[in-house]
NUBATOR-998122 format. One line per field, with one value per atom (N, C-alpha, C): atom name; y, x, z; residue in three letters. Coordinates in steps of 0.001 Angstrom, whole numbers. Each point is the difference from the previous one (the first is absolute). Layout:
<sites>
logu = [CA / ...]
Y = [Y / ...]
X = [X / ...]
Z = [Z / ...]
roke = [ALA / ...]
</sites>
This chain:
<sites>
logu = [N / CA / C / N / CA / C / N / CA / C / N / CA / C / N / CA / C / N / CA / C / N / CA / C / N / CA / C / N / CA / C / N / CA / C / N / CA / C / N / CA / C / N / CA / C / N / CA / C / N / CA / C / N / CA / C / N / CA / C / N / CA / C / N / CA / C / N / CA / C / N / CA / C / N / CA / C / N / CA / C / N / CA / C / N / CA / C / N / CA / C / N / CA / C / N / CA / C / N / CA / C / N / CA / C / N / CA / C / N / CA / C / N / CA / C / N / CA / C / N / CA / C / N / CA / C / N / CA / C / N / CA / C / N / CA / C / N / CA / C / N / CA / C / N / CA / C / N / CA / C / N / CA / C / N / CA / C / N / CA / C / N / CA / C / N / CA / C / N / CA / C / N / CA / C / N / CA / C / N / CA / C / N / CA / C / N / CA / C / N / CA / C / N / CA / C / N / CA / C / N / CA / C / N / CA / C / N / CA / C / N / CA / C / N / CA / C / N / CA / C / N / CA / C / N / CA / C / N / CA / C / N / CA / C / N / CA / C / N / CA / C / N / CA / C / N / CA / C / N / CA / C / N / CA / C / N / CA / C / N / CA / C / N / CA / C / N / CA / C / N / CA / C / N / CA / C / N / CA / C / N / CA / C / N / CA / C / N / CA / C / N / CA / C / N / CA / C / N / CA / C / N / CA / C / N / CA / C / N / CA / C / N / CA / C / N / CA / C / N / CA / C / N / CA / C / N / CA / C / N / CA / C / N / CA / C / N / CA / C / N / CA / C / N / CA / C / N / CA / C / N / CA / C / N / CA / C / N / CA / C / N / CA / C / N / CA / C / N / CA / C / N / CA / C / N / CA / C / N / CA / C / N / CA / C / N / CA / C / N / CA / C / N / CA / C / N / CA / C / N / CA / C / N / CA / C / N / CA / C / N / CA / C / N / CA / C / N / CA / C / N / CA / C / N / CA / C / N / CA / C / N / CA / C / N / CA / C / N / CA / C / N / CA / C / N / CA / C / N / CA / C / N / CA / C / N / CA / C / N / CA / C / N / CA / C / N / CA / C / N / CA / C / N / CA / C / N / CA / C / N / CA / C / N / CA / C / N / CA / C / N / CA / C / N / CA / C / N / CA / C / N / CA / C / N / CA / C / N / CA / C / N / CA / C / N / CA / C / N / CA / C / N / CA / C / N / CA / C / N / CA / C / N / CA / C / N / CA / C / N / CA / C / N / CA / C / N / CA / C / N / CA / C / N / CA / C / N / CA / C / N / CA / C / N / CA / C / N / CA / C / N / CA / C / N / CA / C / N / CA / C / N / CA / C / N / CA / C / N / CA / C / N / CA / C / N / CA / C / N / CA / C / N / CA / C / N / CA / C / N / CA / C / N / CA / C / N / CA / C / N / CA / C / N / CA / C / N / CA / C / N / CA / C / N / CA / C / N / CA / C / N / CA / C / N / CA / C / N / CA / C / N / CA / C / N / CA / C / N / CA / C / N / CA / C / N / CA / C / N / CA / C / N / CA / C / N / CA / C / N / CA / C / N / CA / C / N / CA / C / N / CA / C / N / CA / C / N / CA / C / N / CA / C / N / CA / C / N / CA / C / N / CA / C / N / CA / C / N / CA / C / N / CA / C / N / CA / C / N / CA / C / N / CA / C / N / CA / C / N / CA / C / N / CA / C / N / CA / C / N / CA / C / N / CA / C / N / CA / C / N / CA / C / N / CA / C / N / CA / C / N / CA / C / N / CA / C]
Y = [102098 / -1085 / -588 / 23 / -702 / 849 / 1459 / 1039 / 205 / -583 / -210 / -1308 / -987 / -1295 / 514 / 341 / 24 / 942 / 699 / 948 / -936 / -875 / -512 / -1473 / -927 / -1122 / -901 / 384 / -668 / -130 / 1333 / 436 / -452 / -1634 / -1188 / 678 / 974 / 715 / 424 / 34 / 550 / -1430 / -811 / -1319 / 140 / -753 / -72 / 1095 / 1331 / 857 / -190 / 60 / -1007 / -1110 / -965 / -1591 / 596 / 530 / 572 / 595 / 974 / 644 / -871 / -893 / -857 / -590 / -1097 / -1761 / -440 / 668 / -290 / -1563 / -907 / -1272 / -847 / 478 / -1000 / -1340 / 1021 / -748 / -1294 / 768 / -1128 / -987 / 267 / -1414 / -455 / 48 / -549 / -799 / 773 / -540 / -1385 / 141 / -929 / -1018 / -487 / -663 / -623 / 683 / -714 / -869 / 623 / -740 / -1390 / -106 / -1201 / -1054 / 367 / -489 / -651 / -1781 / -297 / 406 / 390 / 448 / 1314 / 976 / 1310 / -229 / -755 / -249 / -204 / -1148 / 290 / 635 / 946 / 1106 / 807 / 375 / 899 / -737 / -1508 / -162 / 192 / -376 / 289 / 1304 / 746 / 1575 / 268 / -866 / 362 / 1310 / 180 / 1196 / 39 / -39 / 39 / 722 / 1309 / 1255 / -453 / -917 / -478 / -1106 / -675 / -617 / 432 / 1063 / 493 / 927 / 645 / 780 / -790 / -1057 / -1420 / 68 / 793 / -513 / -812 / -133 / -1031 / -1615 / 90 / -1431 / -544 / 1041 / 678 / -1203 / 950 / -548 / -1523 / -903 / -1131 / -1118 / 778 / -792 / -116 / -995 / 78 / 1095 / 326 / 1311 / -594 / -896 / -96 / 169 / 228 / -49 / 1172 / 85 / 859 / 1256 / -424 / 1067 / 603 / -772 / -130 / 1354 / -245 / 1002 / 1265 / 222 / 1022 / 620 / -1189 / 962 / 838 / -503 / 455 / 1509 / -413 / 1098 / 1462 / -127 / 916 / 122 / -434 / 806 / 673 / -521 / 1029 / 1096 / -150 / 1548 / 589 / -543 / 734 / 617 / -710 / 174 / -1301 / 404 / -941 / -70 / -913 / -510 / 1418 / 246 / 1254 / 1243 / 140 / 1071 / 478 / -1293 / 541 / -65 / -504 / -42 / 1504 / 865 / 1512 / 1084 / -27 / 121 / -349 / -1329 / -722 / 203 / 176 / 191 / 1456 / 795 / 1326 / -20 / -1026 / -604 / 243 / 1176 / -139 / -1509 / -280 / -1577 / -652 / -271 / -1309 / 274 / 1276 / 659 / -694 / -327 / -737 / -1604 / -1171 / -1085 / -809 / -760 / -1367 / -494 / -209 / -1119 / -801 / -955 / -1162 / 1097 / 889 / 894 / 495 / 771 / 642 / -794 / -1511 / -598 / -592 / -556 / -101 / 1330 / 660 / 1805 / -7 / -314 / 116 / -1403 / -951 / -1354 / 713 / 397 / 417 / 672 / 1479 / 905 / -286 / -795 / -904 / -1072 / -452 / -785 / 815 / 1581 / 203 / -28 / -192 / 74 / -1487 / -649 / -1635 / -11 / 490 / -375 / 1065 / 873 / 285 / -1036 / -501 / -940 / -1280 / -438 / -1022 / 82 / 1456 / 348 / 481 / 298 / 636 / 1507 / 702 / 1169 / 803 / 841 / 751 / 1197 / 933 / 920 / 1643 / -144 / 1464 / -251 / 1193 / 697 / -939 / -696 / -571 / -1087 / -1043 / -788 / -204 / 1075 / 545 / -498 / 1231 / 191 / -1722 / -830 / -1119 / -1274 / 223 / -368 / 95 / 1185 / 559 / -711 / -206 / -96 / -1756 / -687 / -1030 / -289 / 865 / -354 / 420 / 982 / 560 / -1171 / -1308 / -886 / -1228 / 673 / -1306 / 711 / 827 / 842 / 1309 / 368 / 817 / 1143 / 916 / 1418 / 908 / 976 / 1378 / 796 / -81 / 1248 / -639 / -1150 / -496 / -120 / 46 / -300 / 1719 / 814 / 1561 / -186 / -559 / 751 / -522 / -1298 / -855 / 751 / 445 / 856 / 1282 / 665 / 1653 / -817 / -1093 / -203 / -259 / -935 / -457 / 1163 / 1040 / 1451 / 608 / 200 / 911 / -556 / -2152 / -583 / 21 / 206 / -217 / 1057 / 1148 / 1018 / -441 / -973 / -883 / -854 / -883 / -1256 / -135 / 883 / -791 / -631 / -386 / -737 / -1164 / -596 / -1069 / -37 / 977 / 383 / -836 / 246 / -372 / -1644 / -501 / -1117 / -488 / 195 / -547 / -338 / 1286 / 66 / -753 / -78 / -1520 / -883 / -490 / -1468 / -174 / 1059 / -547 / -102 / 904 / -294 / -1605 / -568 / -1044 / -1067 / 126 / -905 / 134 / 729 / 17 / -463 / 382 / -1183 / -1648 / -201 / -1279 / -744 / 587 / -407 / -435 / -755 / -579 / 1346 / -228 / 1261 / 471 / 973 / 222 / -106 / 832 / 602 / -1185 / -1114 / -1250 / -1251 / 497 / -605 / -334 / -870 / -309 / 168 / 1654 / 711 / -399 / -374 / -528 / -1500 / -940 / -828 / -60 / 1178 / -121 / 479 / 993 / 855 / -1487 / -1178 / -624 / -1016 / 162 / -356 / 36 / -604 / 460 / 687 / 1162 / 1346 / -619 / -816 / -775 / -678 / -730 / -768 / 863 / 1028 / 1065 / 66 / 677 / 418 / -549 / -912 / -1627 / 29 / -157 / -556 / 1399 / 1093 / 1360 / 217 / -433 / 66 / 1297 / 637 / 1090 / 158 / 624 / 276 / 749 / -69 / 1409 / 1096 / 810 / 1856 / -95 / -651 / 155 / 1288 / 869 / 868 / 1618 / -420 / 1391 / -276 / -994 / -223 / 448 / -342 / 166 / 1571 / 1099 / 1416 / 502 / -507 / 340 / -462 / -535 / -581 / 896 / 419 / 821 / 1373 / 585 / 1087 / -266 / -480 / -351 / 8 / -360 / 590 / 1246 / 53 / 1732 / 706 / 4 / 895 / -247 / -836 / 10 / 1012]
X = [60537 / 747 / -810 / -1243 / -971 / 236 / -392 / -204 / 1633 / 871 / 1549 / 97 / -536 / -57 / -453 / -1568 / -595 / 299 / 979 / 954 / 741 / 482 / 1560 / -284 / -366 / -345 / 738 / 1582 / 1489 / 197 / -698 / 819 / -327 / 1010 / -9 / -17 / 459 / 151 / -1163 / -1122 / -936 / -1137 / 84 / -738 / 554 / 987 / 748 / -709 / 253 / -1005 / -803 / -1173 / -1476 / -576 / 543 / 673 / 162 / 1183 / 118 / -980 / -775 / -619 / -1825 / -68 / -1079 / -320 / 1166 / 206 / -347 / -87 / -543 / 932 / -377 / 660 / 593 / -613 / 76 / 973 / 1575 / 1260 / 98 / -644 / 626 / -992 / -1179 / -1030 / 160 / 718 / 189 / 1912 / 724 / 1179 / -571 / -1205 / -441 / -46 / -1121 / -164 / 995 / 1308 / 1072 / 699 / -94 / 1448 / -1125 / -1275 / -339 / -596 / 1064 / 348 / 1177 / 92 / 1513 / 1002 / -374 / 589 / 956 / -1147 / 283 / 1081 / 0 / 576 / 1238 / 421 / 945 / 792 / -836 / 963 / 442 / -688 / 593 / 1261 / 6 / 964 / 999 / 207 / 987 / 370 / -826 / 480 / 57 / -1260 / 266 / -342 / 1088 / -557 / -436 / -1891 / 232 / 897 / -392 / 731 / 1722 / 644 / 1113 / -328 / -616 / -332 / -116 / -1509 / -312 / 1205 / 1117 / 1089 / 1106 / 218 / 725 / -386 / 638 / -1073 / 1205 / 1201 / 654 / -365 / -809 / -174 / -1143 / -1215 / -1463 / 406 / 1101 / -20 / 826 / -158 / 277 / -737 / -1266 / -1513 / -504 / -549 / -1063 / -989 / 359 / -823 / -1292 / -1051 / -810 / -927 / 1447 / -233 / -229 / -941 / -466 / 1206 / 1361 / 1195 / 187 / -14 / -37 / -702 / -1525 / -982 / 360 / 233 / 225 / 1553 / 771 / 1068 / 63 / -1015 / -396 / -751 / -1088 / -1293 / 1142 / 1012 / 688 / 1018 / 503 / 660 / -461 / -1034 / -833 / -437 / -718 / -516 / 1368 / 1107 / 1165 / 262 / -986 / 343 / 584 / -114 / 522 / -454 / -57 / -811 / 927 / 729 / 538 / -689 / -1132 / -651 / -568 / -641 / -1167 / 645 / 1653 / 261 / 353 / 599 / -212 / -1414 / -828 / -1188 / -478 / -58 / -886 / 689 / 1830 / 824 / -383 / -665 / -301 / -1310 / -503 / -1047 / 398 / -794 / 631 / -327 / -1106 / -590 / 609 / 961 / 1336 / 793 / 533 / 1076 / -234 / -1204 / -321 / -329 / 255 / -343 / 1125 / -345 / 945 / 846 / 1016 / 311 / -853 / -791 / -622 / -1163 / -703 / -1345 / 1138 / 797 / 1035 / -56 / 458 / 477 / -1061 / -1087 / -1388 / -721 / 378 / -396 / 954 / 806 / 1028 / 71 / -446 / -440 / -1400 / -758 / -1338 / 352 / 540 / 497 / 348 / 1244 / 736 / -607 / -1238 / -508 / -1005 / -492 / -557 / -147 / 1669 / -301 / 257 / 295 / -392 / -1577 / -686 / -1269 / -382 / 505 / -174 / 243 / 1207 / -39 / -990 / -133 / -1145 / -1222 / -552 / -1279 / -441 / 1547 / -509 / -233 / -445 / 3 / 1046 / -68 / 1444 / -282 / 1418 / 377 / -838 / -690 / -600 / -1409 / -288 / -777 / -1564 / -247 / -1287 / 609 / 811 / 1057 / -74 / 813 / 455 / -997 / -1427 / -1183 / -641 / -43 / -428 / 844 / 903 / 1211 / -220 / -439 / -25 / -1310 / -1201 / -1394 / 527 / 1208 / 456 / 316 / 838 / 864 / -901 / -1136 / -661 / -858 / 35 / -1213 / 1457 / 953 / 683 / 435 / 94 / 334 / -947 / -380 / -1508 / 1019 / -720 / 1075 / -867 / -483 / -691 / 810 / 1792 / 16 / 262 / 305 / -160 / -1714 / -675 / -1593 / -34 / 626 / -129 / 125 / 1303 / 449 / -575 / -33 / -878 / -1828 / -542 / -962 / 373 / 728 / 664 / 26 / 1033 / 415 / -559 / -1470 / -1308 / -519 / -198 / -719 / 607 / 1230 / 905 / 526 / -309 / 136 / -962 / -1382 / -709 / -709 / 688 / -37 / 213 / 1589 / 169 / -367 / -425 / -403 / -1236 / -989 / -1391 / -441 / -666 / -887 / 1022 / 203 / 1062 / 995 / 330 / 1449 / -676 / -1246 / -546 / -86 / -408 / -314 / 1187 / 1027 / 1529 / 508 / 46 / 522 / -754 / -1443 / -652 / 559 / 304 / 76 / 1517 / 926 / 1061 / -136 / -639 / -323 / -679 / -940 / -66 / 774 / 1180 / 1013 / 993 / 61 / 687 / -433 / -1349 / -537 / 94 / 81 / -351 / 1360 / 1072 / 1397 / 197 / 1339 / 542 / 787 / 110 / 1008 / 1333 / 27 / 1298 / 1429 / -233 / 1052 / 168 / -298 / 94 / 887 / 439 / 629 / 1485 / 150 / 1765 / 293 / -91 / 430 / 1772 / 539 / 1178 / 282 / -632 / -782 / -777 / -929 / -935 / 338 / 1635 / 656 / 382 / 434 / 683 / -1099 / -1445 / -896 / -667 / -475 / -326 / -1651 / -251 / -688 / -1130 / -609 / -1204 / -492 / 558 / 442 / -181 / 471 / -288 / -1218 / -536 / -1596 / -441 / -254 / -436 / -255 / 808 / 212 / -433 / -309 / -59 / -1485 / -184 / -1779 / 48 / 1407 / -51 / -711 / -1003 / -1633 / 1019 / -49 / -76 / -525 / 629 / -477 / -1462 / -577 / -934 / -567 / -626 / -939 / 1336 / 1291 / 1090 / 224 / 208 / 532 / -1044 / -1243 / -522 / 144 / -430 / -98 / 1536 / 1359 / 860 / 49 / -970 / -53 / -699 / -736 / -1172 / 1099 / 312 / 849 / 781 / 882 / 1048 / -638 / -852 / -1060 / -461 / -392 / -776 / 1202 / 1525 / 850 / 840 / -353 / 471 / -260]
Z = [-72746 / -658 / -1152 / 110 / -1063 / -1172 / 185 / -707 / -1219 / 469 / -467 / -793 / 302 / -417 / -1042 / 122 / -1608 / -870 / 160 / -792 / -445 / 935 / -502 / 570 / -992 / 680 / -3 / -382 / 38 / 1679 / 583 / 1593 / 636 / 297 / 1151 / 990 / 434 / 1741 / 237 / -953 / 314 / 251 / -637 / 415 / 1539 / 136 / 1748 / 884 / -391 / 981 / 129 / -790 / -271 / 1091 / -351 / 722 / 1478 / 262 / 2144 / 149 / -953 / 1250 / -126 / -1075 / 186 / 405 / 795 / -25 / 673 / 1296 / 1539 / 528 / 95 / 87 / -834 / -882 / -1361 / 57 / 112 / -138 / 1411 / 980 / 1150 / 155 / -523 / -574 / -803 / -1354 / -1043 / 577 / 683 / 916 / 880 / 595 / 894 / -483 / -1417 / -505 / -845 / -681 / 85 / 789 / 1422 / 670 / 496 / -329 / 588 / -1461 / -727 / -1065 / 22 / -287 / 416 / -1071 / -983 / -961 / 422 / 1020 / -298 / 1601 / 726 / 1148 / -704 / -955 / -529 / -728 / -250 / -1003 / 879 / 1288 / 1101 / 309 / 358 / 709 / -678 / -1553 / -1136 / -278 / 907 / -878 / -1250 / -872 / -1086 / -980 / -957 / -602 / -1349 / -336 / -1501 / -964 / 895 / -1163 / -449 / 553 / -463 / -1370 / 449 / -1046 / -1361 / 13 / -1279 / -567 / 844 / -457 / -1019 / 891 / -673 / -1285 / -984 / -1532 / -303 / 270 / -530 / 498 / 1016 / 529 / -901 / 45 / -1114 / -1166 / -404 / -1680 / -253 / 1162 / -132 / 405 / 84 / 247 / -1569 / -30 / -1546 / -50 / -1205 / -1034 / 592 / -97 / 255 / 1638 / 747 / 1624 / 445 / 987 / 792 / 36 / 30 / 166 / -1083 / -1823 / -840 / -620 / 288 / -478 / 950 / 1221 / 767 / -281 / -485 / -316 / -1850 / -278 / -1934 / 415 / 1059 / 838 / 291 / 801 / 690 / -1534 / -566 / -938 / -1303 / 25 / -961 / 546 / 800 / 1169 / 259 / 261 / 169 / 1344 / 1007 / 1664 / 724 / 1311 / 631 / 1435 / 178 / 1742 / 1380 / -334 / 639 / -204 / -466 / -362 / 943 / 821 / 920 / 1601 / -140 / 1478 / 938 / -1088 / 660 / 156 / -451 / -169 / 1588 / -70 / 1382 / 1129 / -97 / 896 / 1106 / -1171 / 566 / 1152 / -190 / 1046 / 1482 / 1221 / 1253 / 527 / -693 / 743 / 165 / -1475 / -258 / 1154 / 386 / 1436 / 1008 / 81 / 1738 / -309 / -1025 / -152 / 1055 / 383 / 441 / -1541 / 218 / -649 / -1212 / 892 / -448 / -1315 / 779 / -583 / -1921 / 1154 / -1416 / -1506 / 634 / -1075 / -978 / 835 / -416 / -1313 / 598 / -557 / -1287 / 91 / -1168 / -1464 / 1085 / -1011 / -845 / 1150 / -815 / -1080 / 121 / -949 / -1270 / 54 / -1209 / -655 / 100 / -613 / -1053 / 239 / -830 / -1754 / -179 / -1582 / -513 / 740 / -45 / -71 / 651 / -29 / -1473 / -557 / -1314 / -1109 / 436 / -1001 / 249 / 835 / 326 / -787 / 553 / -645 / -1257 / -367 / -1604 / 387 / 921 / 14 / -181 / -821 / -424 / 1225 / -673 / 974 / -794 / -510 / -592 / 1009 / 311 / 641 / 897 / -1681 / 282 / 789 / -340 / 92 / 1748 / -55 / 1787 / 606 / -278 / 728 / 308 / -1083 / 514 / 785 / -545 / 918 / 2158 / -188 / 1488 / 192 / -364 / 329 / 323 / -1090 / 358 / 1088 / 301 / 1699 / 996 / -232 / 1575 / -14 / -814 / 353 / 775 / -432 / 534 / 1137 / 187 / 1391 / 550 / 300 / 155 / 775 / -1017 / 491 / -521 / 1003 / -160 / -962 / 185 / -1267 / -772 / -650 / -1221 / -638 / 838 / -99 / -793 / 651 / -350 / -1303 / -342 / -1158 / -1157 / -108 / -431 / -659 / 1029 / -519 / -422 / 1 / -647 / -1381 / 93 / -1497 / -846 / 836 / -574 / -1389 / 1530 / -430 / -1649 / 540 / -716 / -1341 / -515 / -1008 / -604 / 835 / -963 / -873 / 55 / -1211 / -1061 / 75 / -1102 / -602 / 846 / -517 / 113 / 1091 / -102 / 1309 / 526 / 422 / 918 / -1291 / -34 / 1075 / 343 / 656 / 1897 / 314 / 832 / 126 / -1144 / -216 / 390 / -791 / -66 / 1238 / 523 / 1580 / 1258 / -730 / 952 / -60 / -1326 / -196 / 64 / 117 / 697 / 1703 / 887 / 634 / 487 / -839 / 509 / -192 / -977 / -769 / 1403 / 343 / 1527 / 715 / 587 / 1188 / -336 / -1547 / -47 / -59 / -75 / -451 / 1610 / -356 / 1277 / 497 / 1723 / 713 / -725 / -280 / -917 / 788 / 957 / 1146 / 426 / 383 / 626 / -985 / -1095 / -1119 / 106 / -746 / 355 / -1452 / -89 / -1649 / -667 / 1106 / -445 / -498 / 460 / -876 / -1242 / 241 / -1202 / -955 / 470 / -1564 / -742 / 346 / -559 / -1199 / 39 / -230 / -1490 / -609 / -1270 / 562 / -785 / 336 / 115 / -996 / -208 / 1416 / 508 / 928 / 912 / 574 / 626 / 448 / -1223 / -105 / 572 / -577 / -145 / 1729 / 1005 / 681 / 1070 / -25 / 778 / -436 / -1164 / -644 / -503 / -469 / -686 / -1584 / 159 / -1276 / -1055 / -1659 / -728 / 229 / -179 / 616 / -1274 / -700 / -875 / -323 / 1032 / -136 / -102 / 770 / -134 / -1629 / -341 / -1568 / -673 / 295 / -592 / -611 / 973 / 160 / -449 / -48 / -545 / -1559 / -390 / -1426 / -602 / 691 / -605 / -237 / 997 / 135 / -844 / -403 / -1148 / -1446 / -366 / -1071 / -35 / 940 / 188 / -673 / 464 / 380 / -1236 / -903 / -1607 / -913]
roke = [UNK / UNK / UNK / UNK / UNK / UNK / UNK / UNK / UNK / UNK / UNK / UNK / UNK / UNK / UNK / UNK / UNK / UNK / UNK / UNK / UNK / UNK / UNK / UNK / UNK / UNK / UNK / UNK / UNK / UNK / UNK / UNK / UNK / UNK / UNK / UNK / UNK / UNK / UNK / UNK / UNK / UNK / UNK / UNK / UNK / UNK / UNK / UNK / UNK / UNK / UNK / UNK / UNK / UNK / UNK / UNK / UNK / UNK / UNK / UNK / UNK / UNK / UNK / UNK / UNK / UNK / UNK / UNK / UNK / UNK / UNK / UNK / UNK / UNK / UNK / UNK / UNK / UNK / UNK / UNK / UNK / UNK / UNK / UNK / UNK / UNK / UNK / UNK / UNK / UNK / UNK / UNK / UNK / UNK / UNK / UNK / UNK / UNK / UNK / UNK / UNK / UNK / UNK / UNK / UNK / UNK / UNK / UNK / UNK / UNK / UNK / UNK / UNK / UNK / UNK / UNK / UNK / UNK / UNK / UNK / UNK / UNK / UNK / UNK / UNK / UNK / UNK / UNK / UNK / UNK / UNK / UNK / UNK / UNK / UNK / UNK / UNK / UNK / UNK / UNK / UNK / UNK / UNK / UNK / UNK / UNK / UNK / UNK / UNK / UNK / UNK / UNK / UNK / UNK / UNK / UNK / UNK / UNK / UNK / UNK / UNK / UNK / UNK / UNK / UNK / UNK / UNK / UNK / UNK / UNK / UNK / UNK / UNK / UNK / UNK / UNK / UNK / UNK / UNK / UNK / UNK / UNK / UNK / UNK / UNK / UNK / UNK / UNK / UNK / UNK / UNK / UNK / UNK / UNK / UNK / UNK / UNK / UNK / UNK / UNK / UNK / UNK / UNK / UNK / UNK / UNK / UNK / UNK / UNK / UNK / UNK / UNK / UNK / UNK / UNK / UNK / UNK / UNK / UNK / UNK / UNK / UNK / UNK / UNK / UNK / UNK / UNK / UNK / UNK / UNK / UNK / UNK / UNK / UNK / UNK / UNK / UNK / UNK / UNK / UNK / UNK / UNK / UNK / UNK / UNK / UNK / UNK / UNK / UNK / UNK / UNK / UNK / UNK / UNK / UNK / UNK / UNK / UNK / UNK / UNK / UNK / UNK / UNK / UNK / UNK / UNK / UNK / UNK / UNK / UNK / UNK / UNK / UNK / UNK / UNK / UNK / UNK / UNK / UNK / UNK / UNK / UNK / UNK / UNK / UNK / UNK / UNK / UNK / UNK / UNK / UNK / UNK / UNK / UNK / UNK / UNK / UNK / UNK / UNK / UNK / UNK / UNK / UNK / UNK / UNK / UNK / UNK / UNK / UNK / UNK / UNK / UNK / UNK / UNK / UNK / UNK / UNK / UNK / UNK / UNK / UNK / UNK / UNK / UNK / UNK / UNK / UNK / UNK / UNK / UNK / UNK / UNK / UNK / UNK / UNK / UNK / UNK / UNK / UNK / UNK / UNK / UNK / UNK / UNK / UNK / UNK / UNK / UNK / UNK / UNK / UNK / UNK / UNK / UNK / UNK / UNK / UNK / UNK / UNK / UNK / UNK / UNK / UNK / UNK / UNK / UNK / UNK / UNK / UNK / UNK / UNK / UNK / UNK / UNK / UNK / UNK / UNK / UNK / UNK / UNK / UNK / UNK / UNK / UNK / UNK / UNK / UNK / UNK / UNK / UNK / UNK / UNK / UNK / UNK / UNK / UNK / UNK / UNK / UNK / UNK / UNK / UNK / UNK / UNK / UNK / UNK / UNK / UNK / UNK / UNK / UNK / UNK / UNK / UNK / UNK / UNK / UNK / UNK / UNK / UNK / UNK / UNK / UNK / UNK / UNK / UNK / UNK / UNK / UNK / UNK / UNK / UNK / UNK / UNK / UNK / UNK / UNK / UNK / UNK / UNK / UNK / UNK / UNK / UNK / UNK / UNK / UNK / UNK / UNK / UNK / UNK / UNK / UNK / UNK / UNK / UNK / UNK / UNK / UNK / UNK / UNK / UNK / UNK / UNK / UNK / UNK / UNK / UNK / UNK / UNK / UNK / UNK / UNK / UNK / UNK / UNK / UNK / UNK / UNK / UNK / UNK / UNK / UNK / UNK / UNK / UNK / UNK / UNK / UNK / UNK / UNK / UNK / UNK / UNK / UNK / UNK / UNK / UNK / UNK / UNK / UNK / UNK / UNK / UNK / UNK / UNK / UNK / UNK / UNK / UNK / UNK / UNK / UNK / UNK / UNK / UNK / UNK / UNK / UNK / UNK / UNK / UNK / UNK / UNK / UNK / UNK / UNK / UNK / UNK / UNK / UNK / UNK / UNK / UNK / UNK / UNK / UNK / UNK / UNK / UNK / UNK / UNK / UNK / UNK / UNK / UNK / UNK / UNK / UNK / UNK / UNK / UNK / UNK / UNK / UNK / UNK / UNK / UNK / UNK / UNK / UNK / UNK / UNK / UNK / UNK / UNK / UNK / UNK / UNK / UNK / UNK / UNK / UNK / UNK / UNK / UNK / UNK / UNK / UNK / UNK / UNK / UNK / UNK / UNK / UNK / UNK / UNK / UNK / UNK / UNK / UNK / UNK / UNK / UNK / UNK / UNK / UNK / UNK / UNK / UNK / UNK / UNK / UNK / UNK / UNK / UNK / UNK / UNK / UNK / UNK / UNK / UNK / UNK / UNK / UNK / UNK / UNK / UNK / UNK / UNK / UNK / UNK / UNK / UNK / UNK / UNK / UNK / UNK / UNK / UNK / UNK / UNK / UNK / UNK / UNK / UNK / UNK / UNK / UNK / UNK / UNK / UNK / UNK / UNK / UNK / UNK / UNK / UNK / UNK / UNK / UNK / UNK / UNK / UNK / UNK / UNK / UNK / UNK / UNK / UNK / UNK / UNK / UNK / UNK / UNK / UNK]
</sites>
């Protein structure tokens, strides 16, 4: 599955394979620490579903341009995807087959928040982008195959970029440990939010050192 990824580093089914056969607990400790969250107690009891939310682009585009929904709904129509991308992909998961209920829905909040947390962080969706993105979430959720891929991508960017590519992927790494719990968020609230405010308030850092190395690259590549 690795060996496919870095051929084709579009192929979400191949992260997900990655992810099951790495994860060991991951999900039902990072599940734990939700439900004794009163927050996360209540989203179980609500059944709520982000992925409805972010689909809603007609509800989206009646939040202020400047709001958390605002920038994520500008984020997703320029990239030209949609939060439905990653639900067949992960669906193919035997793990997801055997969840409770409560685990499922948890698993699926997690999922759907990822390109929210793109827009949060400034990390885009190209390659380097991705790679620190992930070094993001394994500090906010500690996962052997995200930890994997995370170093492949390390390896395999920094043909491109250098050195740097290491650096980068630290310091999103620690921009994660230092940020508030993501998964523990009341993102349906915070879409309604001006983005700043957000940050602000999650202790979400500038990607500094990814911009940086995509700045450089964008010169180089003139």
């Amino acid at each position: 599955a690795m060996r496919r990824l870095i051929k084709n580093p579009d192929a979400t089914d191949e992260v997900f394979t990655i992810i099951e056969a790495l994860s060991d607990d991951s999900l039902h400790k990072g599940f734990r620490r939700f439900v004794n969250t009163e927050l996360g107690r209540e989203i179980l009891s609500d059944r709520r579903s982000l992925l409805e939310t972010l689909l809603n682009r007609e509800y989206l585009a009646t939040l202020p341009q400047h709001s958390l929904a605002g920038h994520y709904l500008n984020f997703v129509t320029k990239e030209n995807f949609s939060a439905e991308g990653l639900v067949e992909p992960s669906e193919g998961m035997r793990a997801m087959k055997n969840l409770d209920a409560d685990t499922r829905l948890f698993a699926h909040r997690q999922r759907d928040m990822h390109d929210l947390w793109h827009t949060l962080t400034h990390y885009g969706r190209d390659e380097l982008g991705e790679v620190c993105l992930l070094a993001f979430t394994c500090a906010q959720s500690p996962n052997r195959g995200l930890a994997f891929i995370v170093l492949v991508g390390v390896f395999q960017l920094s043909k491109r970029y250098g050195l740097g590519v290491a650096t980068a992927a630290y310091r999103a790494y620690q921009d994660g440990k230092n940020a508030a719990w993501l998964p523990a968020q009341d993102w349906e609230f915070l879409l309604t939010q001006p983005i700043g405010n957000v940050r602000a308030q999650l202790n979400i850092r500038p990607p500094q050192r990814y911009q940086h190395l995509r700045r450089l690259d964008a010169l180089t590549s003139i």
